[in-house]
C-alpha positions as CSV (number, residue, x, y, z in Angstrom):
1,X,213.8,207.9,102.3
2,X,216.8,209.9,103.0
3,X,216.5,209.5,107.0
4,X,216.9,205.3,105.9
5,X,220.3,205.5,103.6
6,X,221.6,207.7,106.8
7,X,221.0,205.1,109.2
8,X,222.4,202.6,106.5
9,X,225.4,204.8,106.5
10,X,226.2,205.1,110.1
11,X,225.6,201.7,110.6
12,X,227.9,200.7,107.4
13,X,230.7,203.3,109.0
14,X,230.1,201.6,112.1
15,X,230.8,198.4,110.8
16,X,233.8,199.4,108.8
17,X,235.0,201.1,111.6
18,X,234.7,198.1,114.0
19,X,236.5,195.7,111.0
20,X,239.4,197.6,110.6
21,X,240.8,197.7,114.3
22,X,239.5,194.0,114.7
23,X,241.9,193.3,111.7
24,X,244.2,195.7,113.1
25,X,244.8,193.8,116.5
26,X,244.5,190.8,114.4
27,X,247.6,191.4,112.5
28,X,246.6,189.9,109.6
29,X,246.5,192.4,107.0
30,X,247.6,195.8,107.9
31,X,247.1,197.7,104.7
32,X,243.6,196.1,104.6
33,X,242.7,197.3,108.1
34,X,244.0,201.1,107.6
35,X,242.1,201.4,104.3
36,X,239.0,200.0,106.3
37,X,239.9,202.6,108.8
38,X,239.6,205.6,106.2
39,X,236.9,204.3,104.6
40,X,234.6,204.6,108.0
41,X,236.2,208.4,108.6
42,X,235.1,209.0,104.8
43,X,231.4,207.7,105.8
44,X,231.4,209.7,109.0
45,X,232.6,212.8,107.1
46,X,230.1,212.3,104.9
47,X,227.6,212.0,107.7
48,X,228.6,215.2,109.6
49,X,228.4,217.0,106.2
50,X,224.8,216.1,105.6
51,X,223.5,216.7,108.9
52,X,225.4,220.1,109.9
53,X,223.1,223.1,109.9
54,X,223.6,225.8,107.3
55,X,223.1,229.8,107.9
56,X,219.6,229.6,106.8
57,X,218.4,227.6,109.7
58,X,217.6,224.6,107.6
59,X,219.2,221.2,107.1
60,X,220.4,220.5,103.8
61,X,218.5,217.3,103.3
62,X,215.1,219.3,104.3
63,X,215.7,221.6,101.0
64,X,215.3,218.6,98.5
């Protein structure tokens, strides 16, 4: 269950990621596209949090 709402994430970060420098280089909305922007680096944070190893040798997602 867990290995699905990380793929949902990348590929959510991905979009959001992809959305804000298409808006960007739109010139639409600016403010729209930076916020966009941080939300994706919030996701992949969030990513790189959950997958790093810890000292024990395990994953934190394998100790649930």
């Amino acid at each position: 269950m867990i290995d699905w709402l990380l793929s949902i994430l990348m590929i959510a970060g991905v979009a959001l990621l992809a959305g804000g420098i298409f808006i960007l280089r739109k010139g639409t909305n600016r403010k729209q596209g930076i916020l966009m922007l941080i939300a994706s680096a919030v996701m992949f944070g969030n990513l790189a949090i959950w997958l790093a190893p810890v000292p024990e040798g395990s994953d934190p997602i394998e100790s649930r």
